[in-house]
C-alpha positions in Angstrom: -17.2 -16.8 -5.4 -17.9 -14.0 -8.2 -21.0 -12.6 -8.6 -21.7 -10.4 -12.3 -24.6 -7.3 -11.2 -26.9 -7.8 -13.5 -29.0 -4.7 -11.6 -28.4 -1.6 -10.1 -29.0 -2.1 -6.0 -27.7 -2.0 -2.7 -24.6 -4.4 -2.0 -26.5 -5.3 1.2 -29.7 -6.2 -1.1 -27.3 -7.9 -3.9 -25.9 -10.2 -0.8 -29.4 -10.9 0.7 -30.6 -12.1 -2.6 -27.3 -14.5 -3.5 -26.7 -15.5 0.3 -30.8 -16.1 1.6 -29.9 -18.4 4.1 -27.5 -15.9 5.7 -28.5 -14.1 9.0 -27.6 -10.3 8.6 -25.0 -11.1 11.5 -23.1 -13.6 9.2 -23.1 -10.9 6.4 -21.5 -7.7 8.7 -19.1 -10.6 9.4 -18.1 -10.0 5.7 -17.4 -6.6 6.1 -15.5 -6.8 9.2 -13.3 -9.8 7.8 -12.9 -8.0 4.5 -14.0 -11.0 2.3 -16.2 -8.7 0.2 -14.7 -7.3 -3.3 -16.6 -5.0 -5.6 -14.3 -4.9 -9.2 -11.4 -6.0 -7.2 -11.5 -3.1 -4.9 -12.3 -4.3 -0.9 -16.1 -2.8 0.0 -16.7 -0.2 2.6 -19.9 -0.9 3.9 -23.1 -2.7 2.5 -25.0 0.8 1.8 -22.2 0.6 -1.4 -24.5 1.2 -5.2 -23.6 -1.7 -7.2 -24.4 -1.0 -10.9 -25.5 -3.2 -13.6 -21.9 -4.7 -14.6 -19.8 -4.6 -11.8 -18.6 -7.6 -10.1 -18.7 -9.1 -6.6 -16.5 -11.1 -5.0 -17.2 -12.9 -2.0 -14.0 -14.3 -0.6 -13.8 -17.4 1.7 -13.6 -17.2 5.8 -10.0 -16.9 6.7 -9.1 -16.0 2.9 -6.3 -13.4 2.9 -8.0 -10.6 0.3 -5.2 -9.6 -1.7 -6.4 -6.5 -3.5 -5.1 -6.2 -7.0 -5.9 -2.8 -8.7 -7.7 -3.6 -11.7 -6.3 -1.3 -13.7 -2.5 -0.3 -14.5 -1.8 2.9 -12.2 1.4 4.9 -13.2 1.1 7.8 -11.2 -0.7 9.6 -8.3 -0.7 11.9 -6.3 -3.2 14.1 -4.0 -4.8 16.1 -6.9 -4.5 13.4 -9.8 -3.9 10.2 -11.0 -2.4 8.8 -14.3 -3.3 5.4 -15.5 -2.6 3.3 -18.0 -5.8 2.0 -20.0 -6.2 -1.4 -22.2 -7.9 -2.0 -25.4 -11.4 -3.0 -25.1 -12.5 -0.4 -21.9 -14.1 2.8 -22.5 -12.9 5.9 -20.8 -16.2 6.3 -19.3 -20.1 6.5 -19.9 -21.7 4.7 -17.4 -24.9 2.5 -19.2 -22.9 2.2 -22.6 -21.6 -1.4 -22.0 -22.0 -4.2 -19.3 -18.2 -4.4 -18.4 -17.2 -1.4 -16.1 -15.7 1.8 -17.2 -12.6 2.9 -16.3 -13.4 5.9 -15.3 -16.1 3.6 -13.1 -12.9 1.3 -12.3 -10.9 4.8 -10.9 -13.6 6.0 -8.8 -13.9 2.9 -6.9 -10.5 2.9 -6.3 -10.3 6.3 -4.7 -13.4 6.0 -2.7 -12.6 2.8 -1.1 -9.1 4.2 -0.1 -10.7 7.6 0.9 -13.6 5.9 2.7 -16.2 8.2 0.3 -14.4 11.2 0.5 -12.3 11.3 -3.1 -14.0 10.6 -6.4 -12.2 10.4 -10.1 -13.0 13.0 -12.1 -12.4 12.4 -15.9 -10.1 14.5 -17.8 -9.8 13.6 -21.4 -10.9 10.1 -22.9 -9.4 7.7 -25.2 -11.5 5.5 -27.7 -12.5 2.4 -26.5 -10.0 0.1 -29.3 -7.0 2.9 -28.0 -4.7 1.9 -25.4 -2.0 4.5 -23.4 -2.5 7.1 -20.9 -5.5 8.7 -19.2 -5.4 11.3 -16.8 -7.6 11.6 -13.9 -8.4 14.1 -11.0 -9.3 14.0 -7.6 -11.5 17.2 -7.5 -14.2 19.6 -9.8 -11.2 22.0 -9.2 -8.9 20.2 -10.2 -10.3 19.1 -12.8 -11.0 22.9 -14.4 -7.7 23.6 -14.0 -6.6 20.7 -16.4 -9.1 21.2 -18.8 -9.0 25.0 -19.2 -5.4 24.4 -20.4 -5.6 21.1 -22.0 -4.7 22.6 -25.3 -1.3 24.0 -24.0 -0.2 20.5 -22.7 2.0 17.9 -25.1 -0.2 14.3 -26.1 2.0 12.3 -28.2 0.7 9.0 -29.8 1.7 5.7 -31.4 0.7 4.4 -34.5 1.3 1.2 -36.1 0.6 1.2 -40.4 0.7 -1.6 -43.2 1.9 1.6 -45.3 4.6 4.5 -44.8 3.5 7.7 -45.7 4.2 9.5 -48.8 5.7 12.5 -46.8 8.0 11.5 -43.5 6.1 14.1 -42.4 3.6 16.4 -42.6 0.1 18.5 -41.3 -3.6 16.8 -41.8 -5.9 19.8 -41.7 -9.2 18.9 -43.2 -12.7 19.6 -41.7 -14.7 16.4 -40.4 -18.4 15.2 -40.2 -20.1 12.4 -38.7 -22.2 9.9 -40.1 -23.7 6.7 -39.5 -21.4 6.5 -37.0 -18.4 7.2 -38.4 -15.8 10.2 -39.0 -15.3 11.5 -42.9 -13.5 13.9 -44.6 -14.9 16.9 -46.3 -13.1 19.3 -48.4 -15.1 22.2 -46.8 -17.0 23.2 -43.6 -20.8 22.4 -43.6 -23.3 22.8 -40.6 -22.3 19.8 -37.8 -18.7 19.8 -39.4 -15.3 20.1 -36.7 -12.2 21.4 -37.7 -9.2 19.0 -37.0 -5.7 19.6 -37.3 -2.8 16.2 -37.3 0.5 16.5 -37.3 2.6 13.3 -37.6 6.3 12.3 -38.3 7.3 9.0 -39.6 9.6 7.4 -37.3 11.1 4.2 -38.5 10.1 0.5 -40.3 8.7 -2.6 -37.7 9.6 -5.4 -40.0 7.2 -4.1 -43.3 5.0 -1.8 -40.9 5.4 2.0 -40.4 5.9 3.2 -37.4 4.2 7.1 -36.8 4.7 9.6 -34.3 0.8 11.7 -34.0 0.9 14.8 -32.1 -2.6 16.9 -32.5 -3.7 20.6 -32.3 -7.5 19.3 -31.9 -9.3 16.8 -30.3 -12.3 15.2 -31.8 -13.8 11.9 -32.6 -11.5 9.6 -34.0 -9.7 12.3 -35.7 -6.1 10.4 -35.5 -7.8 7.3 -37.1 -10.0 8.7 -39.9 -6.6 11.6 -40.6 -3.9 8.5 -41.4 -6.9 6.2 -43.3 -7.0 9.7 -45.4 -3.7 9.8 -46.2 -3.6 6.4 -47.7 -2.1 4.4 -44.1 -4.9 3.5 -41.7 -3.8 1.9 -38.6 -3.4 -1.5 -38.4 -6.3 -3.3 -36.8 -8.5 -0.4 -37.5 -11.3 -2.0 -39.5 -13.8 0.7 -39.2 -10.9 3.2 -40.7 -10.1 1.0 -44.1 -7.8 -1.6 -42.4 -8.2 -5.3 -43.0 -6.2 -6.8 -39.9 -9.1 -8.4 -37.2 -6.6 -7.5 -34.4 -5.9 -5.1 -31.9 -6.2 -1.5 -33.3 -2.5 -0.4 -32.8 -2.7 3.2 -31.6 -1.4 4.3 -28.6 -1.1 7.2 -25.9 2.6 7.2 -24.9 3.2 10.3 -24.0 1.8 13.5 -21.6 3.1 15.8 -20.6 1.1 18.8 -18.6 1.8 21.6 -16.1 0.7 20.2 -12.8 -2.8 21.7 -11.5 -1.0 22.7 -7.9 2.7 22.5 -8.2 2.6 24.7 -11.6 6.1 22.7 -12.2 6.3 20.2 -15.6 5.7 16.9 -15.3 5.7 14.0 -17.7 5.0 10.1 -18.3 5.6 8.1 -20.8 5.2 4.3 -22.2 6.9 2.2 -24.3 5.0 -0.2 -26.9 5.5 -3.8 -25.7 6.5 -5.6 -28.5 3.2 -7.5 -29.1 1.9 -3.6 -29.9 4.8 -3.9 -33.1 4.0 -6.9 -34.1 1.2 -7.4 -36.6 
């Protein structure tokens, strides 16, 4: 049986509430026959903090718990962790939305395994619509390490277009403000305006779409999105950017590459666009 959290509490108080007739021995039973889930993650002990959003899973007596990870891991290791996120999850900010984090989704992970000891530290973020890969560490020190020289490290990304650029390729280097809620392009700085610098290379047709290769020298708010709706090709699905498609915004993390924080050797991931990703 799932249970959504509709409040923060106790997992001891959340199973008093949904199992009243239960003695407490029946309910340290569940621990000890691991038939309690929290986000598909086995639970360590009924003093876990269940916040507004997760969801618990009470398996049956005898039921085999098969934990699934429920998220897409690619790589880890003892200082970090890449994973692979989906459209529709936010990177983190607990409070924001109902469904869990994945930042939220990480940390459970790694303090179930570690039995408390490990939590997920995030990195960088991608936008909620963007799919591809996150990196995560397992330490505050870790963590510094990474983001001190985040600049230095290669982020490639995918992005699907109805139209092919007028240049195969080219620099985007406009300054950027926010309002209601939303990135524009300015043709000079103002106070509250970021600098933002895109690079991209046209790399081939998908049926009528354009296919484009993003590489960026900063990071800000929806600065790949609002750069190719600017240059007359916003990404396909990406209504809030001047597309018309109600589908999937089709931009993608595909490729990181960083200096690891202990090794100090090169290492690298990459994905490759399933085909639904093309197709639009």
């Amino acid at each position: 049986m799932k249970y959504h959290v509709k409040k923060n509490s106790s997992l001891l108080d959340f199973l008093k509430i949904h199992y009243a007739g239960a003695s407490n021995s029946t309910i340290k039973s569940y621990f000890k026959n691991e038939q309690i889930k929290i986000n598909n993650v086995l639970a360590k002990s009924q003093e876990d903090q269940l916040k507004q959003g997760d969801v618990v899973e009470v398996l049956k007596e005898g039921e085999k718990s098969k934990v699934k990870l429920p998220f897409k891991l690619v790589y880890e290791d003892d200082a970090i962790l890449v994973v692979e996120k989906v459209a529709g999850v936010l990177t983190s900010g607990e409070g924001i939305t109902k469904r869990p984090t994945l930042h939220k989704l990480v940390d459970t992970y790694l303090q179930a395994k570690s039995k408390g000891k490990i939590k997920a530290h995030v990195v960088h973020r991608l936008d909620k619509e963007v799919i591809g890969l996150v990196l995560f560490a397992k330490s505050e020190k870790i963590v510094e390490v990474l983001q001190t020289n985040w600049k230095k490290y290669t982020k490639k990304y995918l992005a699907l277009t109805r139209t092919k650029p007028e240049k195969p390729s080219g620099t985007i280097d406009t300054w950027l403000i926010e309002r209601s809620l939303k990135m524009n392009v300015i043709p000079a700085e103002i106070p509250g305006a970021v600098h933002a610098i895109t690079h991209y290379k046209w790399l081939r047709f998908e049926k009528k779409n354009s296919l484009i290769e993003v590489t960026l020298d900063t990071g800000k708010k929806n600065q790949i999105r609002v750069h190719l709706s600017h240059i007359g090709c916003p990404i396909i699905g990406d209504e809030k950017y001047g597309d018309t498609t109600k589908s999937q915004v089709r931009l993608m993390g595909f490729f990181l590459e960083i200096l690891h924080p202990v090794t100090g050797k090169k290492v690298s991931w990459k994905l490759e666009p399933e085909r639904s990703f093309l197709l639009a």
